[in-house]
Each structure stands twice: as C-alpha cells, then as structure tokens.
Backbone as a printed PyTorch tensor [residue, N CA C, xyz], in Angstrom:
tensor([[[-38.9740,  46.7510, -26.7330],
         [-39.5260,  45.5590, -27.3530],
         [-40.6390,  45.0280, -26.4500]],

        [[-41.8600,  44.8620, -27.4080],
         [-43.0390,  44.2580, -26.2180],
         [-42.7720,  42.6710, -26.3530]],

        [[-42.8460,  42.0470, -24.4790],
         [-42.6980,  40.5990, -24.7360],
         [-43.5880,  40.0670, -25.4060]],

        [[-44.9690,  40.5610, -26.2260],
         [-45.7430,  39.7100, -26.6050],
         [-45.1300,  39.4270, -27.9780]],

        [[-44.4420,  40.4930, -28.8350],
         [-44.2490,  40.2590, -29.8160],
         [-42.5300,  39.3480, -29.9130]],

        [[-42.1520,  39.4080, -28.9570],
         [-40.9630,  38.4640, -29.0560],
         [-40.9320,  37.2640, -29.1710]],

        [[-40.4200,  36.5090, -30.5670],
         [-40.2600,  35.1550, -30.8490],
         [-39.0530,  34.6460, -30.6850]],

        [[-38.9640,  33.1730, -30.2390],
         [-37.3310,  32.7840, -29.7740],
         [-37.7000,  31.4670, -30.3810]],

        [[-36.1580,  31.1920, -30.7300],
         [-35.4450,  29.7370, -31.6200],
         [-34.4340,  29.0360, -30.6950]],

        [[-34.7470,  28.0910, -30.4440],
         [-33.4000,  26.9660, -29.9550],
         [-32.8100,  26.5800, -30.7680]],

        [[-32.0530,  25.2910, -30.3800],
         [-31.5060,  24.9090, -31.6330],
         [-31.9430,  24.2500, -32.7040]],

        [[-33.1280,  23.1640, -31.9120],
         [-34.2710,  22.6050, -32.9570],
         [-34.6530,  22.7510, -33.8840]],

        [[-35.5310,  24.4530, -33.5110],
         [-36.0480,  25.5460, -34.6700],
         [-35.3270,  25.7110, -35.9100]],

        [[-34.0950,  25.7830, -35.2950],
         [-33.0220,  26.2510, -36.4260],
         [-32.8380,  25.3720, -37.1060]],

        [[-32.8180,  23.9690, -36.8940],
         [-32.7260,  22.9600, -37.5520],
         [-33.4190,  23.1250, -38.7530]],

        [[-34.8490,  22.7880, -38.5470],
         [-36.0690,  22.8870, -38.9110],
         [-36.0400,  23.9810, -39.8320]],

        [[-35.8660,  25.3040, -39.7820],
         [-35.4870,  26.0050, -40.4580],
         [-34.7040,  25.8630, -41.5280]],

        [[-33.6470,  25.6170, -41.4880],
         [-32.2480,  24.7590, -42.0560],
         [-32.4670,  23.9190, -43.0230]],

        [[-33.0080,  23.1880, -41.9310],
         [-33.1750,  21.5180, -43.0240],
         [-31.7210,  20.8260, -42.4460]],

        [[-31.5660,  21.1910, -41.6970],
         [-30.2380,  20.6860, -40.9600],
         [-30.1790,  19.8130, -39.7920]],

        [[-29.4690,  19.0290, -39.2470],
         [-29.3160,  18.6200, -37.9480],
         [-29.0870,  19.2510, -36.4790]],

        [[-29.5890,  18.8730, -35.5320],
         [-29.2880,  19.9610, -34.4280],
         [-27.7400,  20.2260, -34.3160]],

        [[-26.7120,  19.3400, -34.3750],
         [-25.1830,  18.8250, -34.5900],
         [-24.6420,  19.6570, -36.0150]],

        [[-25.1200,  20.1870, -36.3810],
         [-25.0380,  21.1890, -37.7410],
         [-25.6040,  22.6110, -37.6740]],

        [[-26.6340,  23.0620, -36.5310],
         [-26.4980,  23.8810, -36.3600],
         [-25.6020,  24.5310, -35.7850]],

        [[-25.1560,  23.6570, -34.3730],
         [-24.0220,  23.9740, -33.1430],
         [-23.2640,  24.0770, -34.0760]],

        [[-22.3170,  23.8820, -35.0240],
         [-20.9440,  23.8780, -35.8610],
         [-21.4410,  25.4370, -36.7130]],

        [[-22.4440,  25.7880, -36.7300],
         [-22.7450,  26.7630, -37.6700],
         [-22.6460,  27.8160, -36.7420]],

        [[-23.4050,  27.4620, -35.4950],
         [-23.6460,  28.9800, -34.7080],
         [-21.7810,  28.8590, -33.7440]],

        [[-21.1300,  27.9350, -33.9580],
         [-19.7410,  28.0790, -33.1820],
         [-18.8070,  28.7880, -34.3240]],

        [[-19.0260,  28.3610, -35.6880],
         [-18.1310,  28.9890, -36.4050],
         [-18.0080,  30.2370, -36.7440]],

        [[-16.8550,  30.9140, -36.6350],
         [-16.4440,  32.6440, -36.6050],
         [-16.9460,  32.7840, -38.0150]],

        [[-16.2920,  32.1730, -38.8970],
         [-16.4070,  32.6220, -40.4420],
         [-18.1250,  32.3950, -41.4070]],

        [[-18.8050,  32.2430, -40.5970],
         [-20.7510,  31.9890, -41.1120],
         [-20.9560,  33.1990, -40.2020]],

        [[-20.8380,  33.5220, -39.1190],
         [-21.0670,  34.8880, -38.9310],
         [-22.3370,  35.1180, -38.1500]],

        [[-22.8350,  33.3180, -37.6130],
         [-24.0920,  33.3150, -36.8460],
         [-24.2770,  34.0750, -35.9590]],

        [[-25.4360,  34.5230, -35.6500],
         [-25.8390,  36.1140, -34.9990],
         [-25.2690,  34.9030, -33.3510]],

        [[-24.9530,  35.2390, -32.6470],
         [-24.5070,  35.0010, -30.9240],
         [-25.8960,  35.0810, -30.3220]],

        [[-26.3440,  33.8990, -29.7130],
         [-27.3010,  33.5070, -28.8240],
         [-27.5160,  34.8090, -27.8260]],

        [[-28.7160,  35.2850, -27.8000],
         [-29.0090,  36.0130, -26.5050],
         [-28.9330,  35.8180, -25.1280]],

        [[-29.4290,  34.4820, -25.1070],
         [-29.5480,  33.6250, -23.4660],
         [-29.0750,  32.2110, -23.8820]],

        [[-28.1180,  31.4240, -23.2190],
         [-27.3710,  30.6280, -22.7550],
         [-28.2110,  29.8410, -21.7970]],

        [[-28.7090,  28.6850, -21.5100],
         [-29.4650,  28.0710, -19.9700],
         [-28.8770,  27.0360, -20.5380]],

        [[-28.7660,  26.2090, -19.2770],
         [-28.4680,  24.6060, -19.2000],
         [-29.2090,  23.8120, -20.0640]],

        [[-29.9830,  23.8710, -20.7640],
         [-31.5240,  23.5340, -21.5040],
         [-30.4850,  23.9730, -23.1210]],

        [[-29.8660,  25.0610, -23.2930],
         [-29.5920,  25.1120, -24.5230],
         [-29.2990,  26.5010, -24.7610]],

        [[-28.8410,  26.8380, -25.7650],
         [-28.7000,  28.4370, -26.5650],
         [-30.0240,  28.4360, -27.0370]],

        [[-30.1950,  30.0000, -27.1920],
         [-31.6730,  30.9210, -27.5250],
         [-31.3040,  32.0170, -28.0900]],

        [[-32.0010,  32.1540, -29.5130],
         [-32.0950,  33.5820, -30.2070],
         [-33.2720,  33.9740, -30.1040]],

        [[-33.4070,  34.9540, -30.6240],
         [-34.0030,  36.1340, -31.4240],
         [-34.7210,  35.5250, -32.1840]],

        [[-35.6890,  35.0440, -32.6680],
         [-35.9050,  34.6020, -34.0360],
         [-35.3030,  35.5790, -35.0440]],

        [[-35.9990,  36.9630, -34.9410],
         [-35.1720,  37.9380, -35.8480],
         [-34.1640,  37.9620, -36.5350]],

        [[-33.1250,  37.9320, -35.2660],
         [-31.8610,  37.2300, -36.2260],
         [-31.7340,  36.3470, -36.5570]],

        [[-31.7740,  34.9320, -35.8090],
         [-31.9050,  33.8600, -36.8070],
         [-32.3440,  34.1720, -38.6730]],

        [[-33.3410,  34.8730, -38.5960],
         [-34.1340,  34.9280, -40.1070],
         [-33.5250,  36.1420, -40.9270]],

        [[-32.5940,  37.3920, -40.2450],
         [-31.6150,  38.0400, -41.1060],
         [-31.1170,  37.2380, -41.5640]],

        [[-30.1640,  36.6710, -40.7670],
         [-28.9710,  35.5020, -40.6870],
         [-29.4470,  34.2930, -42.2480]],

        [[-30.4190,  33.9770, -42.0820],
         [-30.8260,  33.3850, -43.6090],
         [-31.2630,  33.8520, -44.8020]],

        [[-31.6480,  34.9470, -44.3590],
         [-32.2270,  35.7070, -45.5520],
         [-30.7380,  36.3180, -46.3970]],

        [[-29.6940,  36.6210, -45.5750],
         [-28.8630,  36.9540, -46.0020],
         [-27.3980,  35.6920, -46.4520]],

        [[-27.5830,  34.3750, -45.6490],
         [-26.8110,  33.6500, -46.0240],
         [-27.3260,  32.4860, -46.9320]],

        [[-28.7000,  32.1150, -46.7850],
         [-29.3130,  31.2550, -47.4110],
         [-30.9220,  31.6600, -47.9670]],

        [[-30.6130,  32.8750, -49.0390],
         [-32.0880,  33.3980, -49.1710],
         [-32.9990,  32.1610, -49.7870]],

        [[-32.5610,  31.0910, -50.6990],
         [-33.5760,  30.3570, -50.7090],
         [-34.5860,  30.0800, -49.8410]],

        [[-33.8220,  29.6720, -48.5600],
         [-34.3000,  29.3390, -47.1410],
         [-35.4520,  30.1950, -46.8840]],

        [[-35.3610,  31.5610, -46.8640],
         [-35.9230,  32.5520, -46.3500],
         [-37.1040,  32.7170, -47.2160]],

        [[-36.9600,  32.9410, -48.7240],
         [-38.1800,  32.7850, -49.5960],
         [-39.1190,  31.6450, -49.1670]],

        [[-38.9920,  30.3900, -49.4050],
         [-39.6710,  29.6400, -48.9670],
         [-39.0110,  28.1780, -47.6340]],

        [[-39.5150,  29.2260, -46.3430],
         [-39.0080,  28.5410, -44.8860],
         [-39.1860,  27.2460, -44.7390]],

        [[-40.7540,  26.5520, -45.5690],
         [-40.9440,  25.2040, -45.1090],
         [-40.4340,  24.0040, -46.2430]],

        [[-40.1140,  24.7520, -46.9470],
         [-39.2190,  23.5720, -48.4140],
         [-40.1630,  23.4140, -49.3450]],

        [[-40.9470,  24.2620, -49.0760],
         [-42.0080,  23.7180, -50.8560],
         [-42.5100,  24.6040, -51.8450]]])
C-alpha cells in the first residue's frame, strides 16, 4: 500500500459520514453484532480506520449512505 494513497477516519469522519453522533459511532464500532471493521491504530487522541473499510462497512450495512455520502 503506497502512503500517499492511504485515507484514514476517526471517529468524527464517521460521524459525518453517518449522520450520527461521535457517542453513536463508539456504540457502533464496540458492538459485536454491526460487525464494525476493528480500528487499525488505537492512540490516546482516539481510534483510526482505513477509510476503506469504514466505506465497505456502509456500502454494505447502510448502502443509502454509500450512494449518496453527503445527504443530498
């Protein structure tokens, strides 16, 4: 993987993504049964994905989401 092309999501992103609260993502990415892809890197600052997965992860649980990312 080249670092240039690597994109990363906190929890914010995901929000934003979502349409959710940061407090609604954490319950999403803790729960076993949603099946949230597991953070790559962990820092004191917060959990970090992949964007990648993050955007399987919706395309496959919330394809609305994924068709159109910004709500319109």
């Amino acid at each position: 993987m080249d670092l240039d092309d690597v994109r990363l999501m906190g929890t914010a992103e995901i929000a934003r993504a979502l349409g959710v609260t940061a407090a609604r993502v954490s319950q999403i990415a803790d729960s076993r049964k949603l099946a949230f892809p597991a953070p790559r890197w962990e820092l004191k600052a917060g959990r970090i994905w992949l964007a990648q997965d993050v955007e399987a992860w919706i395309a496959e649980h919330r394809p609305a989401l994924a068709e159109d990312p910004e709500g319109e």
